[in-house]
N, C-alpha and C positions, 0 to 999 in steps of 0.2 A: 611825390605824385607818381602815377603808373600801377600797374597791373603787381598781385601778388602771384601770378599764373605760372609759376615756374621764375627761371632765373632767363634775361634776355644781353643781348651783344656781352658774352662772357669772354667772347673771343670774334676774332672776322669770320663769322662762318660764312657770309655773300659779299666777298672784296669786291667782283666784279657790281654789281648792283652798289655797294657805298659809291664807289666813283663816279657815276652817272645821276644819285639820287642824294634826297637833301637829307635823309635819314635811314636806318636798316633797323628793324627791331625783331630779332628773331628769337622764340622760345622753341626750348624742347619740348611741352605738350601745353595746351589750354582750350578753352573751351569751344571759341570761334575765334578767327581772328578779322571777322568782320563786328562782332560784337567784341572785341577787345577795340578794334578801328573806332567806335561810336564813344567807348567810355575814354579812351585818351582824349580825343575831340573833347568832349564835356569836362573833363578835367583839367585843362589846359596845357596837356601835356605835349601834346604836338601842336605846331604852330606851322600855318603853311604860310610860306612866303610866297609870293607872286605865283607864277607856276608849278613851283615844286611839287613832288611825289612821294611821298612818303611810302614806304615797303613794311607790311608788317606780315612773317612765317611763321611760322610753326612747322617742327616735326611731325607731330601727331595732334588731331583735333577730335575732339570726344564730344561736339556740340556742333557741327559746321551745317548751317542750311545752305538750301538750291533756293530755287524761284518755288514760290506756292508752297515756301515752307518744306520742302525735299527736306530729307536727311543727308548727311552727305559725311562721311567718316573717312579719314585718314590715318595710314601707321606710317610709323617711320621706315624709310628706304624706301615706298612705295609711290609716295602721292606730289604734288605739288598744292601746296595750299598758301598761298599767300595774297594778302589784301595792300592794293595800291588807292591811298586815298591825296586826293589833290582838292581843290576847288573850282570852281566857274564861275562866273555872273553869276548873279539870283536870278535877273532876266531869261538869261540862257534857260536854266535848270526847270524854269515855272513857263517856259512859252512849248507849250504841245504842239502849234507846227512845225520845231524841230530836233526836241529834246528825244525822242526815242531816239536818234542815232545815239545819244553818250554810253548807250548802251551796246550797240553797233561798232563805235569806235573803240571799245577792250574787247569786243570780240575781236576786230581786225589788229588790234593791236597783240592781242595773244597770239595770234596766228604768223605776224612778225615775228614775235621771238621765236618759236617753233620754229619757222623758217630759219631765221638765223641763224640758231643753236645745231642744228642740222650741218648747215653749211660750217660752220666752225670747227663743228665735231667731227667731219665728213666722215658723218654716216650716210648709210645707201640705202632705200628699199630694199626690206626683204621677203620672201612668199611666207611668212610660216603662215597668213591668215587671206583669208579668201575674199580679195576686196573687188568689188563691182567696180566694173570701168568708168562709171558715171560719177562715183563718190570716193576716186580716188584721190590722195594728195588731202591738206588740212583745208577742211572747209565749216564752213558754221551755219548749224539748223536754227530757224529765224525762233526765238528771239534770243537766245543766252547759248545755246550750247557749242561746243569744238570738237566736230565730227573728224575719222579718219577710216578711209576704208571701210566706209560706209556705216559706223558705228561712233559711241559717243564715248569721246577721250576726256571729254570735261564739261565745264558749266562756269558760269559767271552770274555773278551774284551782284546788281547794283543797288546801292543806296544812296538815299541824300539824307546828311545833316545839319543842322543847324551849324553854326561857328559860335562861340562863347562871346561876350563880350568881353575885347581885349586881346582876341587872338584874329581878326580879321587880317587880311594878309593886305599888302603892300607889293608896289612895285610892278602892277601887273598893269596892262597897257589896256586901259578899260573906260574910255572916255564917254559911254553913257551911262553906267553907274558907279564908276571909282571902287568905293572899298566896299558896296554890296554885292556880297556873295555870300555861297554856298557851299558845304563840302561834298562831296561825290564820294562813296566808296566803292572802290568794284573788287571784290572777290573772285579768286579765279582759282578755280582746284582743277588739274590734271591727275590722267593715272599714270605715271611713267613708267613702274617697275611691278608691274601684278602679274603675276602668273595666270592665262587663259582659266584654268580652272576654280581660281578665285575672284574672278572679277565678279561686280555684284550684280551683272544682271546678262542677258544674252546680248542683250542691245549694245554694252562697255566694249570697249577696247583698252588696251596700254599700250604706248610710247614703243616699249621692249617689245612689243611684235609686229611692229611694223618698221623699224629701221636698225640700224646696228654699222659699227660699233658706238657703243655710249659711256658716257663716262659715268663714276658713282654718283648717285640720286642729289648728292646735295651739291656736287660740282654742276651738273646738270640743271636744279632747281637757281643756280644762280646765272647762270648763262642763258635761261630762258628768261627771268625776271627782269635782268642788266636792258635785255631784249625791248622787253614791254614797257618798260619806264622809259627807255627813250622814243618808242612809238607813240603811246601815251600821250607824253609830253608832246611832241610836234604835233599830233591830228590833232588833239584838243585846244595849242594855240592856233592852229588853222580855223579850227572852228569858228571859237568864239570871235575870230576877225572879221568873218564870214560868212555863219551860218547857211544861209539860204543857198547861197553859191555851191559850199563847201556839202550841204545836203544832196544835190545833184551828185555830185561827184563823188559821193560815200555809195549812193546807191545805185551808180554803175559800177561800183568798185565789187559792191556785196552780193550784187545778181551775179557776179561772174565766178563766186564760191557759196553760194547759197542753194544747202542741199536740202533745203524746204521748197524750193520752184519746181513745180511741173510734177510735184510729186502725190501721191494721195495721202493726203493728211485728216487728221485729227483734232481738234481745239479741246483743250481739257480748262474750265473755267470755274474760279474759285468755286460758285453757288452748287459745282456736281455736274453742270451739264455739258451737254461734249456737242461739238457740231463737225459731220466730216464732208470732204470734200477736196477737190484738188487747190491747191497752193497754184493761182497762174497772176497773181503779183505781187513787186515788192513798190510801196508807196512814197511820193515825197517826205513823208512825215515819219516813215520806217514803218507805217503800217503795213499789214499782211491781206491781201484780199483772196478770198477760199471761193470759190464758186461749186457750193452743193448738187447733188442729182437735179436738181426740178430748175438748174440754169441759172438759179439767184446768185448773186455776187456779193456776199458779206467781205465788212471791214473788219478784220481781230486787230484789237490794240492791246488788251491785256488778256492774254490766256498762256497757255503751256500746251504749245504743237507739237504734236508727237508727228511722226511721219510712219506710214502702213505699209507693208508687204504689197497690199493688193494693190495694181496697176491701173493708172486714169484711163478709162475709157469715151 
């Protein structure tokens, strides 16, 4: 069983991430490794036990989507692409008053390891790039992305699937529905080492122009991963103990790095249409509320916000 995508664990390439995680699976190039995440699940290849975290990288991805389908491409030495897939409840995963946060919690959990791996590494801020005092330091545009200096260092990609019959996990402390559950995958690409003049858009940033010193890309990419697999892991047992409680308390967490508030934004939504207006809430449910020119307060629950130059008036 497994992927023909390259050859994977040839060697420890993430020591620090095996010790904290129930599995490492890293290739040198393939297609996604959220779609490589979805076909190991179907083939019974990985097996999540209780809370476990499975870790799956790649050097380079020649296939990788964002949210609404983005393209999203990786070379090696430059990127961080790796997919952490665990389970939750099924309850949890299918009750929309408080499943957008699981998507909430890999953003704060990627933001963890950044942190971390910063502190570890003790690198420093450095000026080479022009960050606005508002959107200084690692914060996250609602609903997926990992903003820095006021630009976008990454994206997270969530999925749920199904479990096989036979690989349902055990051992997870789950007294209203025992062994129903769900797999979660969250994908998380950063840019760590891109050169300003080749990043793909104006809006990007990377890692290497905002802090320094760093280590090389794949020591790096494992000190941030080791990071998020144990963030990860503890928000998501909080959660699911919790939920409603632990919902409060993610979205006072996320308003105090959340550089969609207050800002003029944009909702880009599958069908083409776009709705602007200022971002002036973030909801129990991780909803997003926009309040347009004419004073109306919409709710966004699924779109792709982009945030605007021009200033709330």
């Amino acid at each position: 069983m497994g992927s023909s995508h390259g050859a994977y664990n040839v060697d420890s390439r993430m020591p620090r991430t095996e010790r904290v995680t129930s599995r490492v699976i890293v290739y040198r190039s393939i297609d996604s490794t959220n779609i490589e995440a979805g076909r190991l699940l179907q083939d019974g290849t990985l097996q999540l036990n209780g809370d476990s975290v499975v870790a799956i990288a790649a050097d380079t991805q020649s296939a990788g989507r964002g949210r609404l389908d983005h393209a999203w491409v990786s070379r090696p030495g430059e990127s961080f692409a790796v997919t952490f897939v665990t389970a939750v409840p099924r309850w949890l995963a299918l009750d929309a008053s408080v499943n957008g946060w699981l998507q909430m919690i890999a953003g704060l959990a990627a933001v963890d390891g950044l942190r971390g791996a910063m502190r570890e590494c003790g690198a420093q801020s450095i000026a080479t790039v022009n960050d606005d005092a508002d959107g200084a330091g690692f914060m996250l545009k609602w609903p997926n992305d990992v903003f820095l200096g006021g630009h976008k260092l990454g994206g997270i990609l969530s999925q749920m699937a199904s479990l096989p019959v036979g690989s349902m996990t055990e051992g997870y402390n789950d007294d209203n529905k025992g062994a129903d559950r769900i797999a979660i995958i969250f994908g998380i690409g950063l840019n760590l080492a891109i050169d300003a003049e080749y990043l793909p858009t104006a809006q990007s940033t990377s890692l290497q122009l905002h802090y320094a010193p760093l280590p090389d890309a794949e020591s790096l990419r494992d000190i941030i991963a080791a990071g998020i697999v144990e963030s990860l892991r503890a928000r998501l047992r909080g959660f699911a103990a919790d939920p409603h409680r632990q919902a409060q308390d993610l979205r006072d967490e996320v308003e105090k790095i959340c550089y969609t508030l207050g800002r003029h934004a944009v909702a880009h939504y599958v069908d083409g249409s776009e709705m602007e207006g200022e971002a002036v809430a973030l909801n129990a449910d991780a909803s997003l509320d926009l309040r347009t020119a004419d004073g109306i307060v919409h709710t966004i629950r699924t779109a792709d916000v982009g945030v605007l130059p021009k200033p709330c008036v």
